[in-house]
ZAMARGU-4260 file (C-alpha; in steps of 0.2 Angstrom, whole numbers, plus 5000, padded with zeros to 4 digits):
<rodrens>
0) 4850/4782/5303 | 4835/4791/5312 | 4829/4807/5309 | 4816/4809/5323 | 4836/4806/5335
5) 4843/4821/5325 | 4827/4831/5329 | 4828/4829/5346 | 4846/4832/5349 | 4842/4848/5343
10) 4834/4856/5361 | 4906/4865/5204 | 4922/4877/5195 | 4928/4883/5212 | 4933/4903/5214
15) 4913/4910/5211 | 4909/4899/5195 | 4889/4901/5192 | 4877/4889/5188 | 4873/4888/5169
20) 4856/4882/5164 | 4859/4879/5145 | 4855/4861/5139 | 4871/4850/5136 | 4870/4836/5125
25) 4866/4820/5135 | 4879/4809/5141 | 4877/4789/5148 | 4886/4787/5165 | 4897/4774/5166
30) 4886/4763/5151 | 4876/4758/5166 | 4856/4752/5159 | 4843/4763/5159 | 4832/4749/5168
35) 4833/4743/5186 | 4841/4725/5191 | 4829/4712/5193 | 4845/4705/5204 | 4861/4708/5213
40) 4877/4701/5208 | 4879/4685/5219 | 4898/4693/5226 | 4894/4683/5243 | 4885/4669/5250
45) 4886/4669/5271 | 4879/4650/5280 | 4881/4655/5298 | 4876/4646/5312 | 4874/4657/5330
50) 4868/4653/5348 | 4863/4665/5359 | 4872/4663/5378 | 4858/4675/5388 | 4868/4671/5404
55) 4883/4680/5397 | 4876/4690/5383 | 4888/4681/5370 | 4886/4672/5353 | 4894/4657/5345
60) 4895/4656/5329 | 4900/4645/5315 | 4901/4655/5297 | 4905/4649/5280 | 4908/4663/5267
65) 4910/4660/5250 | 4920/4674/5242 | 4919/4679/5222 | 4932/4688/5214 | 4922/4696/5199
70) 4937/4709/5196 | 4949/4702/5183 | 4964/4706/5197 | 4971/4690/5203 | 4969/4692/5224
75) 4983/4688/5236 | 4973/4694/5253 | 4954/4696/5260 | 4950/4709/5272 | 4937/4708/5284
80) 4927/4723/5295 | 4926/4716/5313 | 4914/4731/5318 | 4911/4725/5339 | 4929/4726/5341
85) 4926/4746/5339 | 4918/4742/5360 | 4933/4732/5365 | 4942/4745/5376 | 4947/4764/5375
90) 4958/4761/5363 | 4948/4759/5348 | 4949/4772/5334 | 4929/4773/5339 | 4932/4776/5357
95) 4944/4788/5354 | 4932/4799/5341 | 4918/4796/5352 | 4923/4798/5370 | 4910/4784/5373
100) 4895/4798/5369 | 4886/4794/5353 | 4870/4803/5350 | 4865/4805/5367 | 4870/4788/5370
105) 4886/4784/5382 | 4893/4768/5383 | 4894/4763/5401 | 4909/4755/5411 | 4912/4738/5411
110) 4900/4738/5394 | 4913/4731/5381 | 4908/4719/5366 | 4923/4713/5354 | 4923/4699/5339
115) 4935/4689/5343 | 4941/4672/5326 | 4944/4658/5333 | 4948/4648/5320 | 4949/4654/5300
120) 4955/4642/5287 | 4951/4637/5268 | 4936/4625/5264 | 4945/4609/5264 | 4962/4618/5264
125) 4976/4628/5274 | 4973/4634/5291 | 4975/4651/5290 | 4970/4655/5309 | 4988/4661/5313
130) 4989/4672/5297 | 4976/4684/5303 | 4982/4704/5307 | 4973/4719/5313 | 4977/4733/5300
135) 4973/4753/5302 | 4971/4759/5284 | 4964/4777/5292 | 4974/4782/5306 | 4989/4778/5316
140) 4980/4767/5329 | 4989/4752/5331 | 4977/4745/5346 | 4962/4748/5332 | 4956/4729/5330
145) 4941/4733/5317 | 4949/4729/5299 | 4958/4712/5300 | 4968/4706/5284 | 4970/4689/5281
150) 4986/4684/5265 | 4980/4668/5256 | 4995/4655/5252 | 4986/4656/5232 | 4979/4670/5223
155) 4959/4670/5218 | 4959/4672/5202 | 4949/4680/5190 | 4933/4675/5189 | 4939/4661/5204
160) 4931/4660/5222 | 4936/4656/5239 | 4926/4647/5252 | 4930/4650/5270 | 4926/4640/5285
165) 4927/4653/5300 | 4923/4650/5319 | 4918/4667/5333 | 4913/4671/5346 | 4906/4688/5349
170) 4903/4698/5365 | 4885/4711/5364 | 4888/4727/5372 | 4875/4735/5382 | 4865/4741/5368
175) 4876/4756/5360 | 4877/4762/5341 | 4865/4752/5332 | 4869/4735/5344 | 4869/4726/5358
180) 4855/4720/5371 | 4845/4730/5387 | 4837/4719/5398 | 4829/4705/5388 | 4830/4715/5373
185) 4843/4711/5358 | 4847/4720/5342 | 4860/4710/5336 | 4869/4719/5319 | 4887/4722/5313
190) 4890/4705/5325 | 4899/4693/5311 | 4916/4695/5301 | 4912/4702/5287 | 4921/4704/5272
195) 4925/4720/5264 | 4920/4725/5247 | 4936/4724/5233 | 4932/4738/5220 | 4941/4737/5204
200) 4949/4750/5193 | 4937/4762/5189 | 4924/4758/5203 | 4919/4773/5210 | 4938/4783/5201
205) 4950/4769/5208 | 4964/4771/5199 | 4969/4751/5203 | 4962/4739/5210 | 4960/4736/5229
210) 4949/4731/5245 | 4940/4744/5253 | 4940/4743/5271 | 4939/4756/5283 | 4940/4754/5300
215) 4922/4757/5313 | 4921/4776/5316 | 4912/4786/5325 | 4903/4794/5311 | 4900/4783/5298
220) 4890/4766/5294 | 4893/4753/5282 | 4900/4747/5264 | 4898/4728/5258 | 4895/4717/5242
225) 4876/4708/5237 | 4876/4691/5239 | 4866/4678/5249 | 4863/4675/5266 | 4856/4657/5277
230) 4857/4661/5295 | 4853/4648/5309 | 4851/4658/5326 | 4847/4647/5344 | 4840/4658/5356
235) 4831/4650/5371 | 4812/4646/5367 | 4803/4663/5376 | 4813/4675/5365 | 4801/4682/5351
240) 4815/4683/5335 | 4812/4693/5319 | 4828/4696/5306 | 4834/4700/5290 | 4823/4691/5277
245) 4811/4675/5277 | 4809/4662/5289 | 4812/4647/5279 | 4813/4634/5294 | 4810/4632/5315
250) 4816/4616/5325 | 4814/4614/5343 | 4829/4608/5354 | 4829/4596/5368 | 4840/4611/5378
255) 4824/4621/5378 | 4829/4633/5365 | 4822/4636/5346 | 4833/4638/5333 | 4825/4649/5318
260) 4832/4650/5299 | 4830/4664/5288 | 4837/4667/5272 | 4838/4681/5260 | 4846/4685/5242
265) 4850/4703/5235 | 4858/4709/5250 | 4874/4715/5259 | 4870/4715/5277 | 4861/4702/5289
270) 4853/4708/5307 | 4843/4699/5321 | 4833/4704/5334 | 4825/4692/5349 | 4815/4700/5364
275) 4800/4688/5373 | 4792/4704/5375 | 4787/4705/5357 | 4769/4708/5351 | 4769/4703/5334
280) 4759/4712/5322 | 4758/4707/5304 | 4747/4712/5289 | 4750/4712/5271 | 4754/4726/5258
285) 4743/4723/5247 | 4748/4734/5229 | 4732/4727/5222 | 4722/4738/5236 | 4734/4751/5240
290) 4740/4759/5224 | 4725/4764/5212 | 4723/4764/5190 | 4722/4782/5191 | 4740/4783/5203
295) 4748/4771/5191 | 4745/4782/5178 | 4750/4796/5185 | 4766/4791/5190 | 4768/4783/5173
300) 4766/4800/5167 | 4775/4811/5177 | 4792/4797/5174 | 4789/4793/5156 | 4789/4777/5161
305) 4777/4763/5155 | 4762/4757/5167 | 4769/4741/5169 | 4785/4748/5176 | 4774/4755/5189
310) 4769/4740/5196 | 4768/4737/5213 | 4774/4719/5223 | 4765/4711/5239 | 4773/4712/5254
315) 4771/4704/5273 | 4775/4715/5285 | 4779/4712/5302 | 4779/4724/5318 | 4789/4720/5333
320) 4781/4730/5347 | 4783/4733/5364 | 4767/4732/5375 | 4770/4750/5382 | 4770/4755/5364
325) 4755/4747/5356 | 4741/4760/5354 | 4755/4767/5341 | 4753/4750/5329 | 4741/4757/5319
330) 4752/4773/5317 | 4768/4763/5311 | 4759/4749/5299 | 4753/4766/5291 | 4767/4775/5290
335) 4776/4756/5283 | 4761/4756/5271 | 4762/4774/5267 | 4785/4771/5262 | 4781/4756/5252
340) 4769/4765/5241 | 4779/4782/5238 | 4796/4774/5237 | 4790/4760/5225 | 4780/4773/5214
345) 4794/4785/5213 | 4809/4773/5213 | 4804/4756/5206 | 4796/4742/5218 | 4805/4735/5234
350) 4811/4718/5225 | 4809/4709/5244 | 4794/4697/5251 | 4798/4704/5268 | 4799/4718/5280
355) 4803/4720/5298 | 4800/4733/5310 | 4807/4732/5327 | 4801/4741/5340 | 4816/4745/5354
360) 4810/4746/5372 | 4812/4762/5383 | 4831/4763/5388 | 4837/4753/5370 | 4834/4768/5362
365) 4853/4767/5357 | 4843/4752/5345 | 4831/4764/5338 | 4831/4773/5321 | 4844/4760/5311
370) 4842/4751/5293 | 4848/4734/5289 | 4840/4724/5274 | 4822/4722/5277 | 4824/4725/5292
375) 4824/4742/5301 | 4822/4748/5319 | 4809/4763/5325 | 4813/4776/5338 | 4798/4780/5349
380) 4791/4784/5367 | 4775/4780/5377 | 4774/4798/5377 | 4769/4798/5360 | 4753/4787/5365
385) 4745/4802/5373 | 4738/4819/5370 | 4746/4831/5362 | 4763/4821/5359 | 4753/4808/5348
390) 4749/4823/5334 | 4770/4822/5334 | 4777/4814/5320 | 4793/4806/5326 | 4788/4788/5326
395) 4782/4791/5308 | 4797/4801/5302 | 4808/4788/5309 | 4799/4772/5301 | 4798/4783/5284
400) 4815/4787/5285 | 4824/4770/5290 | 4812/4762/5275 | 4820/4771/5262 | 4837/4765/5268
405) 4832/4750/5257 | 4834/4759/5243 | 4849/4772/5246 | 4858/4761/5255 | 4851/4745/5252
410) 4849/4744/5232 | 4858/4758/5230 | 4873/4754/5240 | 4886/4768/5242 | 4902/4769/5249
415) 4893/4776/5266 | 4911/4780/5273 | 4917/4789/5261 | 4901/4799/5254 | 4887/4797/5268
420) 4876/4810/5258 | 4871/4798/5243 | 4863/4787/5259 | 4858/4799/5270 | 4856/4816/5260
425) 4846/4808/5247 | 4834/4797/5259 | 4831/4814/5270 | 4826/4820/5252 | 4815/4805/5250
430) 4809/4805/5264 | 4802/4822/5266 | 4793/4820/5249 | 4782/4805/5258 | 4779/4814/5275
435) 4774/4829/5264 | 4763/4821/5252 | 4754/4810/5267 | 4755/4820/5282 | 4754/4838/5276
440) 4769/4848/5270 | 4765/4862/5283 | 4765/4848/5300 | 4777/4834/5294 | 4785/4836/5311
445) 4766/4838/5318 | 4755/4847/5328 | 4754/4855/5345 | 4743/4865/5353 | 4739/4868/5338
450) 4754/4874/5330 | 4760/4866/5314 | 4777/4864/5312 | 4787/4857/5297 | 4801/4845/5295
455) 4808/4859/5282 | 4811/4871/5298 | 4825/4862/5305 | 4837/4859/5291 | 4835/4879/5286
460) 4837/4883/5305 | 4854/4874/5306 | 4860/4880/5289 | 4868/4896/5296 | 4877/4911/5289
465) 4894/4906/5296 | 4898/4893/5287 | 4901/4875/5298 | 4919/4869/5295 | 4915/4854/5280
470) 4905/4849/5264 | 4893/4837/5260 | 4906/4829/5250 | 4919/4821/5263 | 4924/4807/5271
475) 4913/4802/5287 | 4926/4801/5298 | 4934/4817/5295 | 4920/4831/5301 | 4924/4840/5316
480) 4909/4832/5325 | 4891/4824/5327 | 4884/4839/5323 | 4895/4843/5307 | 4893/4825/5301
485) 4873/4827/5305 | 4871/4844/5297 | 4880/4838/5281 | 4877/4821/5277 | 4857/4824/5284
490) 4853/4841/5282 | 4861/4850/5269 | 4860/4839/5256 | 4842/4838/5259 | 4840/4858/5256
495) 4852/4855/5240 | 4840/4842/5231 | 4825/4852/5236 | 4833/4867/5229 | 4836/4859/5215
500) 4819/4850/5212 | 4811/4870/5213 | 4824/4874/5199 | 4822/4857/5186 | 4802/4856/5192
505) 4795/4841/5201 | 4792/4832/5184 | 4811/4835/5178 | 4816/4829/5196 | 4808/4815/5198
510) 4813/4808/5181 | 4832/4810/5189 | 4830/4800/5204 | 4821/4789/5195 | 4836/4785/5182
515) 4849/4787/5196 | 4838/4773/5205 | 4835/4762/5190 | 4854/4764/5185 | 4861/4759/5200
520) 4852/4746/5211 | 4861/4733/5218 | 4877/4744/5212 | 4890/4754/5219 | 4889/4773/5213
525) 4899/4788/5218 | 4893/4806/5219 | 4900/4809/5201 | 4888/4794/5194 | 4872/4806/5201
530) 4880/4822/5193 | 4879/4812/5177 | 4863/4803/5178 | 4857/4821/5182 | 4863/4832/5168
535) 4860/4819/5157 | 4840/4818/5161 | 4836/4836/5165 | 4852/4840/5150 | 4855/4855/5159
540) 4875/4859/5163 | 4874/4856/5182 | 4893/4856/5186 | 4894/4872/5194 | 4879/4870/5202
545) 4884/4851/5210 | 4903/4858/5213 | 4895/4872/5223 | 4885/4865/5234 | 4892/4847/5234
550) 4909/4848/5233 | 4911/4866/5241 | 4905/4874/5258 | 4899/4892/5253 | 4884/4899/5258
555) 4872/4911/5250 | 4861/4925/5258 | 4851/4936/5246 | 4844/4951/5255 | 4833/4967/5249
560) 4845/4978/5256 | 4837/4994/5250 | 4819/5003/5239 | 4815/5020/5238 | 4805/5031/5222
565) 4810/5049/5220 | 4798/5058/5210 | 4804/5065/5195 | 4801/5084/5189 | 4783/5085/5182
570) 4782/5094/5163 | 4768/5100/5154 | 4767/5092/5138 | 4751/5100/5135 | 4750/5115/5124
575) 4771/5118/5121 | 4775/5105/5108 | 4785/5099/5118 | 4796/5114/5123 | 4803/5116/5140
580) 4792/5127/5151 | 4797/5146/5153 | 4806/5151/5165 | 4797/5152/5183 | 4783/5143/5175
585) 4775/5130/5185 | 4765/5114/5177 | 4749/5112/5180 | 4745/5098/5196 | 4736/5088/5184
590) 4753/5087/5173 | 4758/5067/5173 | 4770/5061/5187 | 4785/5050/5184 | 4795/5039/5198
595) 4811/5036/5197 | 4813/5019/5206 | 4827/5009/5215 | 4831/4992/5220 | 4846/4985/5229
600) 4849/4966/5231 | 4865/4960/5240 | 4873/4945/5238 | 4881/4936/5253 | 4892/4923/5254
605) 4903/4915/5240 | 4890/4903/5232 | 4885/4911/5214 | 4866/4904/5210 | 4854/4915/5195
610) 4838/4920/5207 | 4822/4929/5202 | 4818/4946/5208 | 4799/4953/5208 | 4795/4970/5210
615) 4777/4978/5212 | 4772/4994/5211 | 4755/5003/5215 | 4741/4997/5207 | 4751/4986/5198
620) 4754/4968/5196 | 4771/4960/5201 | 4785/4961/5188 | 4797/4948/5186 | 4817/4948/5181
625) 4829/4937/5184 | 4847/4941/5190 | 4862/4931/5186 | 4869/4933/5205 | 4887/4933/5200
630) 4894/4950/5209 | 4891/4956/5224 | 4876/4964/5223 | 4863/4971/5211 | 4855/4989/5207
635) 4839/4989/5198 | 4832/5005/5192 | 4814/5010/5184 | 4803/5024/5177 | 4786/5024/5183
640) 4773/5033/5187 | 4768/5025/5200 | 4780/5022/5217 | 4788/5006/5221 | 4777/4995/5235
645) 4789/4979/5236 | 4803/4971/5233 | 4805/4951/5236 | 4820/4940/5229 | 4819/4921/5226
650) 4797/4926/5229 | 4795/4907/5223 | 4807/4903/5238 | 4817/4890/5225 | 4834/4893/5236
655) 4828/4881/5252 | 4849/4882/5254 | 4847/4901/5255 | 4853/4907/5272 | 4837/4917/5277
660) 4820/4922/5270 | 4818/4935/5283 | 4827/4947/5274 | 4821/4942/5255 | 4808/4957/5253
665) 4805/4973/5258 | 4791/4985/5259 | 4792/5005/5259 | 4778/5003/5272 | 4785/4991/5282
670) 4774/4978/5288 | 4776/4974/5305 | 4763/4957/5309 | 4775/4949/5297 | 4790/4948/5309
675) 4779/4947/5323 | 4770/4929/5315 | 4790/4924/5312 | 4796/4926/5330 | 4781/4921/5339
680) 4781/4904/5328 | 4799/4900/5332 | 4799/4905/5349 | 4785/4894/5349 | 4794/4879/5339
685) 4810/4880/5350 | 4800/4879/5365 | 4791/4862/5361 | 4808/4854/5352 | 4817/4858/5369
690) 4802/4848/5378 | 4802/4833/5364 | 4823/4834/5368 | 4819/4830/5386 | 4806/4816/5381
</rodrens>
C-alpha cells in the first residue's frame, strides 16, 4: 500500500527488561536454507476465463482451480475469500469498520460490487453448488459474505489434490480500496474466488492444522498460497490491458473485442487493468548496464556473499500512463529502474521477466498506491508535472514503495492480516534505504522553495509521547483506526528497523535482511522467524529488544534535564607539602582550579534501551560513556578543571524511535538559532504537507 497516500492524509521480557548486547550462540530458524528459492511451491494452479460487460461494469468468469494439499492432514473442506462481497451492502464486516471512508476515499451510493458463485462442483465430479456457506471466523456478523466454506463429500488426502470447476459473476464497484473502475478506467484485483491458504502444525506456531481465512477488513490486505496462474480476459478492442505477468497470446473476436492471455508462476495473486487511455511506455532493465563490476563487489562484500549471488536479471518493463500524466514517464521508469537495482542488490534478484506499472487517472486515485505480482499501481497528479510540485517526490516514493511489495509481500508472503508489519514495516524500511541512497537522505520527500524535507520527519512526528493505543505486533483488524493501523504497521516499524540498523551497523544489518530474505521467499514466516534469522546473523540476544518494541507499546524519551559546574575551593599545593593553608590564609589566584561537574539524564517512558552520553567540556574534546537506561534517570558527576560546555544523549542519534531530539542536549550557554532553525523548519514542513493534502 502507498506511502506518498499516508503522507498526504497527514495535513521483549515485559515489565522494563533491557536490551542485552552479548553475543548468543547462533541458532537456525525453523531449518529453513540459507539460499533463496529458485521457485515457489506449486500449491495452486488458477485457468480463468473473464469477459468484461463495459455496459454494466460486470465480469463473467469461468475458473478452474486445482488445489494441493501438501500438509500430511487429510482435508474434509476448502474455504475461499470472496473479497468484492466486502462492497455488497452496509452490512459487511468492511462497511461496518469503514463507514464507507477508506483513506480519503468514500464509497458512494448506489456504488456496490459483490462476487456472487454460480455454480461449484468437482472436476468431473459431485456438484457441490448447493454445499456452499458464508462463515465469520472474526466477528459475530452473520450478513458478512467474504469467507465461504465449501465441505467436500471426500477428504484430500495427504499429498492428494482437488480440481474444481467454478463459474461467477462479479459486480466492479466504483473504484474503492484497491478496485473497481472510474470512467473508462479498470483496476480489476481481489475479483475471483480465491482459495485461502491451509497452514499446518507448526506454520507460523499453529498448534494443528487448519485454513486461514479471514474475513475483508477495513484494515488489512491479503494472505494466499504460490502456485500458477493462465488468465484469459475479453475486454472490447479499444481498452489498452496490462496485468499480472506475461502476455503469452492475443486473439481477435468477431464481437469486436480482444481477448488477451497472460500467465504467470511463483505467485499468489492475479490483477488486471484495461483503460483505452493508455500510453504504453516500455523499456528494458538492462542488469548488464545498470549494475557496475565495482557495485557487484561491493555488495558482495558488505553481505558476504559470493559475486555470482549478486547477479542481476533482465527485465521488461511496462508503464501505463495517462496523457495528463506523461511529462512524469521519465520520472517513474527511473524510479522502477532505480527499485529493481537496490532491492535486487540487497535482497537477491526479482525472479520475474515482467513488471507493470499502472498509472490511475485523476478521480481513481482510490487505484493508486497498491501491489499485486508484477504488477503495482502509482499515485500521482498533474500537479506534480509543474514547478515547484515536480521537485516533490510522491510519485517516486509511491513506485519505490509499491516495487518492494514483490519482495515483502510477494516472495516473502506473510500473514498480512495478522502481522501487517513484516509487509508493510519492513518495505517502508526498504524503501527509505533506495529513496535515501538515490535521492538524497536529506529531500526523500523533496524540495520546495527550496526547503529539503525528509521522509524520516513524518514517522518521528507521528511517534508521540503519549503512547497510541496498540503495537506493531497485532492483528490488522483490531487497531482503533486508520491512523492507529498506519502508524504501526507503516511507521513505527520503519523507526524500529532503522534503530536497529544504527545499533548492529549497516554491514551487520544488511546481512539480516539479507538472510531473512533468502530464508523465506516464496514462504510464509512470522515475526518470530525474523527475531531468529536476526539474532542468529548479528548473534546478539535481541529478545528484549524485539519484545519491546515489537511485541509492546512503550515509548522512550531521553532528555538533558540538567548541567551545572561548581567551582571547588582552590589550594595551594605550592610550598606546604601538602598541608592545609593556615587559617585566614588565602591561595594565590594563580593556584590550580577544579570543577565539580553535573549531568542529569531522564528516562521517560517504559521502553529500557543502553544509549550513549557525550559530555564536553572547555577546551576539550567530547567524552563518551554509555548508560545502561534501566532506572529512571541517570546522575553523572566529574572533576575538572575546566567547566562543563554540553551535554547530548544518543549524540549519534541511533534511537530514531526516541520520542524527541529536541530535548537530547543541553548547553550552559544556551543557544538559541538552534530552536529557531527547528521551528521555522517545521512550521515550514507543516505548511507545504497541508497544501500537498489538498492536491
Amino acid at each position: 500500500m502507498r506511502r506518498g497516500a499516508i503522507v498526504c492524509a497527514l495535513a521483549l521480557a515485559a515489565g522494563g527488561a533491557t536490551f542485552d548486547a552479548r553475543e548468543q550462540p547462533a541458532v537456525t530458524a525453523a531449518g529453513r536454507s540459507t539460499r533463496p528459492l529458485e521457485h515457489a511451491p506449486q500449491i495452486v494452479d488458477y485457468r480463468i476465463g473473464v469477459r468484461l460487460d463495459h455496459a454494466t461494469r460486470r465480469l463473467e468468469g469461468q475458473e478452474r482451480l486445482t488445489w494441493r494439499n501438501t500438509s500430511s492432514d487429510a482435508v474434509h473442506d476448502l474455504w475461499f475469500h470472496l473479497y468484492l462481497n466486502a462492497f455488497k451492502n452496509e452490512n459487511s464486516t468492511f462497511f461496518r469498520e469503514s463507514g464507507g471512508s477508506l483513506r480519503g476515499a468514500l464509497q458512494g451510493p448506489n456504488n456496490w460490487g459483490w462476487t456472487n458463485v454460480t455454480s461449484l462442483r468437482i472436476a468431473d465430479g459431485a456438484d457441490l453448488t448447493s454445499q456452499m456457506r458464508f462463515e465469520h471466523p472474526d466477528d459475530d456478523n452473520t450478513d458478512d459474505q467474504t469467507v465461504m466454506r465449501v465441505p467436500l463429500p471426500a477428504p484430500v488426502p495427504p499429498g492428494g489434490s482437488v480440481t474444481l470447476d467454478i463459474a461467477f459473476t462479479a459486480q466492479l464497484p466504483r473504484v474503492f480500496a484497491r478496485t473497481g473502475y472510474f470512467g473508462d478506467f479498470y483496476l480489476v484485483g481481489q475479483w475471483f474466488p480465491k482459495i485461502a491458504v491451509y497452514e499446518p502444525a507448526g506454520r507460523r506456531g499453529r498448534r494443528t492444522g487448519g485454513w486461514n481465512c479471514h474475513q475483508f477488513h477495513a484494515n488489512s490486505e491479503f494472505y494466499a498460497d504460490f502456485g500458477r496462474f493462465v488468465v484469459e480476459m475479453t475486454v472490447p478492442a479499444r481498452f489498452v490491458v496490462g496485468a499480472t505477468g506475461r502476455r503469452t497470446a492475443e486473439r481477435k473476436n468477431s464481437d469486436g473485442t480482444v481477448t488477451y492471455t497472460y500467465e504467470q508462476e511463483d505467485v499468489h495473486d492475479f490483477a488486471w487493468t484495461a483503460d483505452p487511455r493508455f500510453v504504453v511506455v516500455r523499456d528494458v532493465f538492462s542488469a548488464a548496464r545498470e549494475v557496475t563490476p565495482a557495485e557487484q563487489e561491493r555488495m558482495a562484500t558488505l553481505l558476504d556473499r559470493p559475486v555470482g549471488e549478486i547477479a542481476l536479471s533482465d527485465v521488461d518493463v511496462t508503464l501505463l500512463m495517462q496523457p495528463s500524466h506523461m511529462p512524469q514517464a521519465a520520472r517513474h521508469m527511473r524510479a522502477v529502474k532505480t527499485a529493481l537495482k537496490e532491492f535486487g542488490l540487497w535482497y537477491g534478484r526479482y525472479p520475474y521477466q515482467t513488471l507493470t506499472v499502472v498509472d490511475p487517472p485523476e478521480g481513481g486515485e482510490a487505484a493508486g498506491g497498491m501491489e499485486y505480482p508484477t504488477f503495482i499501481t502509482g499515485a500521482t497528479t498533474s500537479w506534480f508535472n509543474y514547478r515547484p510540485l515536480d521537485q516533490i517526490l510522491i510519485p517516486e516514493q509511491t513506485v519505490v514503495h509499491e516495487f518492494g511489495h514483490q519482495f515483502w509481500y510477494g516472495m516473502v508472503a506473510n500473514n498480512e492480516f495478522e502481522e501487517a508489519w513484516l509487509d508493510e514495516g519492513i518495505n517502508s524500511y526498504s524503501t527509505s534505504r533506495v529513496i535515501d541512497r538515490n535521492y538524497g537522505a536529506d529531500r526523500s520527500l523533496g524540495t520546495l522553495f527550496g526547503l529539503r524535507v525528509a521522509w524520516l520527519d513524518v514517522p518521528r512526528a507521528l511517534n508521540i509521547r503519549t503512547p497510541r493505543p496498540g503495537r506493531i505486533r497485532q492483528p490488522s483488524w483490531t487497531y482503533m483506526n486508520d491512523e492507529n493501523y498506519g502508524f504501526y504497521s507503516y511507521m513505527k516499524p520503519e523507526l524500529v528497523l532503522d534503530t536497529l540498523e544504527r545499533i548492529l551497523g549497516e554491514q551487520t544489518m544488511s546481512r539480516v535482511m539479507r538472510t531473512y530474505h533468502e530464508r523465506w521467499r516464496f514462504g510464509h514466516p512470522s515475526s518470530d522467524d525474523f527475531y531468529a534469522v536476526a539474532i542468529e546473523v548479528s548473534g546478539q540476544d535481541l529478545t528484549s529488544f524485539f519484545k519491546q518494541t515489537i511485541e509492546g507499546n512503550d515509548i522512550v524519551d531521553f532528555e538533558v534535564e540538567d548541567l551545572n559546574s561548581v567551582e571547588l575551593e582552590r589550594k595551594d599545593t605550592a610550598g606546604t607539602n601538602g598541608q592545609k593553608p593556615a587559617a585566614g590564609v588565602q591561595p594565590p589566584k594563580d593556584a590550580p582550579v577544579e570543577y565539580e561537574s553535573s549531568v542529569t539524564i531522564n528516562r521517560h517512558g517504559g521502553l529500557t534501551i543502553p544509549v550513549d552520553v557525550a559530555v564536553k567540556f572547555e577546551g576539550q574534546a567530547p567524552e563518551r560513556m554509555t548508560w545502561d537506561g534501566r532506572d529512571g534517570w541517570k546522575k553523572f558527576t566529574f572533576r575538572r578543571p575546566q567547566k562543563i560546555e554540553w551535554a547530548k544523549v544518543d549524540p549519534d542519534k541511533k534511537l530514531l524511535f526516541d520520542v524527541s531530539w529536541l530535548n537530547n542536549a543541553l548547553r550552559v550557554n544556551a543557544d538559541r538559532r538552534v530552536a529557531t532553525k527547528w521551528t521555522a523548519r517545521w512550521l515550514f514542513w507543516l505548511q507545504n504537507v497541508l497544501m500537498l493534502a489538498g492536491v
